[in-house]
C-alpha positions in Angstrom: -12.6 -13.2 -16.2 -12.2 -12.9 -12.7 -15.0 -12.8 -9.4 -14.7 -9.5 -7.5 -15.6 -11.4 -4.4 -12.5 -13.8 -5.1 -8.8 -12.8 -3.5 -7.9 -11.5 -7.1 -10.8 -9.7 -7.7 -10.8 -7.9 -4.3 -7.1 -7.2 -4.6 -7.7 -6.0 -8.2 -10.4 -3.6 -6.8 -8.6 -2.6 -3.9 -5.5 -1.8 -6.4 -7.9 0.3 -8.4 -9.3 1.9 -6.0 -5.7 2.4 -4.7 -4.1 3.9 -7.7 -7.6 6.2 -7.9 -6.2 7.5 -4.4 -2.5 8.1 -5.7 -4.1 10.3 -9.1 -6.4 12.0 -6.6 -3.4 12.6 -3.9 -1.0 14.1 -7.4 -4.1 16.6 -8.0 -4.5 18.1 -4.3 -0.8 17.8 -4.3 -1.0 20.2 -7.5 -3.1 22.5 -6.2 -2.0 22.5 -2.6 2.0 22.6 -3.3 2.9 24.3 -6.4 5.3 27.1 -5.5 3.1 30.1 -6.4 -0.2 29.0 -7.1 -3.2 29.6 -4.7 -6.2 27.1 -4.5 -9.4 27.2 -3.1 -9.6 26.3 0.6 -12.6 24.3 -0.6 -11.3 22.2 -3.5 -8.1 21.1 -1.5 -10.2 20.1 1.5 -12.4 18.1 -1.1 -9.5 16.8 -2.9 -8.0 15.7 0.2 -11.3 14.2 1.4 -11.4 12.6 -1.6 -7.8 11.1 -1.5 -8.9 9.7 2.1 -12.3 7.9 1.0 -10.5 6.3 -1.6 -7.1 5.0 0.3 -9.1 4.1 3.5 -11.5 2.1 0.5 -8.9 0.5 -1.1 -7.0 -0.3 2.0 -10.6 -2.4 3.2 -10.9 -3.7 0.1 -7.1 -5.4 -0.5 -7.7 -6.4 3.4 -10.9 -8.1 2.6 -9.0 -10.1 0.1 -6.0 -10.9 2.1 -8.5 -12.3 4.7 -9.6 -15.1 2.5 -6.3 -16.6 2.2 -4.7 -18.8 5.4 -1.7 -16.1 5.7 -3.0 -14.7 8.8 0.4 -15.1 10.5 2.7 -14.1 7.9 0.9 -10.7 7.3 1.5 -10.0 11.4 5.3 -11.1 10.2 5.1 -8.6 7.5 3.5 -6.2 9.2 5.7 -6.3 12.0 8.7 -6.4 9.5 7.3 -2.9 8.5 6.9 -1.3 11.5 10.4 -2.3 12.6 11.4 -0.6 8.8 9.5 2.5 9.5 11.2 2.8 12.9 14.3 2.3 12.0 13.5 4.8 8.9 12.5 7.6 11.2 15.3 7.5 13.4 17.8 7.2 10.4 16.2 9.9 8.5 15.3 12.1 11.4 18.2 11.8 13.7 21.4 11.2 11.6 20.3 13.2 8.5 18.1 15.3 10.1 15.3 15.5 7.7 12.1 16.9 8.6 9.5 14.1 9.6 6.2 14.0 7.5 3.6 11.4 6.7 4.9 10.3 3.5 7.6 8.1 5.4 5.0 6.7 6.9 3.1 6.4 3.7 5.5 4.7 2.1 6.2 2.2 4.3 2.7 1.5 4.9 2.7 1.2 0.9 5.2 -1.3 0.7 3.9 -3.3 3.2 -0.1 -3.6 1.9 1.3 -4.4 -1.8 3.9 -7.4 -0.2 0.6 -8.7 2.0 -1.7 -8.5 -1.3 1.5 -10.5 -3.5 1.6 -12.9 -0.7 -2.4 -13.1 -1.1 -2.5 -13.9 -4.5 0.1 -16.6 -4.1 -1.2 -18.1 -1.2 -4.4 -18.0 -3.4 -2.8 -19.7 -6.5 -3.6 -16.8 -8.3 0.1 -16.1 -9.3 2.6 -18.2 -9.1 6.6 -18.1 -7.6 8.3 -16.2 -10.0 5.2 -13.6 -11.0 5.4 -13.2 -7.1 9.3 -12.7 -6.4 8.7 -10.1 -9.9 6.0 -8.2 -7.9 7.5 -8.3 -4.6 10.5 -6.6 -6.1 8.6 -4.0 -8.3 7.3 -3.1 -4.7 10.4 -2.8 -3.3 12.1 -0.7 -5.9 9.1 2.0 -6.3 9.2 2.2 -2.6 13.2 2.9 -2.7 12.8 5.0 -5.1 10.0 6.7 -3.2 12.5 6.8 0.0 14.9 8.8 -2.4 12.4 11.1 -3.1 11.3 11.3 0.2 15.1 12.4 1.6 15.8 14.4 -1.2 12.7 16.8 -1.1 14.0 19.1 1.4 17.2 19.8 -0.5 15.6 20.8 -3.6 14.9 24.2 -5.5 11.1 24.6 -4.8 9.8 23.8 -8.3 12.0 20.7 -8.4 10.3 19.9 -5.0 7.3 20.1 -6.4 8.0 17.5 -9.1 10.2 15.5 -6.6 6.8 14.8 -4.5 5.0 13.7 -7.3 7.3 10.9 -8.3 6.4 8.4 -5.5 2.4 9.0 -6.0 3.0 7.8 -10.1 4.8 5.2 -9.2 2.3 3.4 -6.7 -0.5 4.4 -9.2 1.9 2.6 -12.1 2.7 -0.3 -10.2 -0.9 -1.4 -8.5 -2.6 -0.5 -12.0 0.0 -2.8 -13.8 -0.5 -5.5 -11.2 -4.4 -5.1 -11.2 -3.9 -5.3 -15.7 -1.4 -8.2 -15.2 -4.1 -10.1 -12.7 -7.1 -9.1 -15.4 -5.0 -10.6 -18.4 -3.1 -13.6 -16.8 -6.8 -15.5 -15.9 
């Protein structure tokens, strides 16, 4: 078993919490987008309340446990590394292909980056060792390509298929910090 006030245990809550954001974020993303279906100005404001409580949690709670390891300077490099991805992103997507700019760029970006910080964490932490990290470090990188496809094809989709299309990235964070959080819980 694992301590919940370890680097595992806060990056396994964090995850959690996380992945409880993501399945919050696909049902406000039901009710808000769904080509002709009307919610409730009240739930969707909850729901999306809701999705922000729980991402701004998790976020704390994966940066609690990041904190506790000596890799202070390598999550500025990462970080950084990010940003730089993200600018370059909005210019490429904005500019040459002329997409419409929207938070989920942003978002999964941001993604990509907290999940390669919490990897390095749990390394740095001996809690997983080269290869489980190079595994989960590319897992990361794949879900967020494949969120990037998404994310540029969106626009250029039949509104029902758009619909769908948005959801994809959402299920695949969920999947992927679940299965990390499972793989941490098991492996100890």
């Amino acid at each position: 078993m694992f301590d919940l006030q370890s680097v595992t245990g806060k990056i396994i809550t964090g995850n959690l919490l996380f992945a409880a954001c993501c399945i919050v974020y696909l049902i406000w993303w039901s009710v808000a987008f769904r080509p002709g279906y009307t919610a409730a100005m009240g739930v969707k404001g909850f729901l999306f309340l809701a999705t922000a409580v729980l991402g701004v949690a998790g976020l704390a709670v994966i940066i609690q446990g990041c904190s506790m390891t000596s890799g202070g300077v390598r999550y500025v490099g990462i970080i950084a590394a990010g940003a730089a991805v993200y600018i370059v992103l909005l210019i490429l997507t904005n500019v040459l292909m002329h997409r419409q700019v929207t938070t989920e760029l942003m978002l999964i970006v941001f993604w990509a980056c907290m999940q390669i910080c919490a990897c390095d964490a749990l390394y740095g932490f001996g809690a997983i060792g080269r290869a489980a990290f190079i595994v989960m470090a590319v897992i990361v990188l794949v879900f967020a390509a494949a969120g990037m496809i998404c994310y540029l094809k969106y626009y250029d989709l039949p509104p029902m298929t758009a619909f769908y299309d948005g959801m994809v990235p959402l299920i695949l964070f969920a999947v992927c910090m679940i299965g990390e959080a499972v793989y941490l819980m098991v492996s100890k």
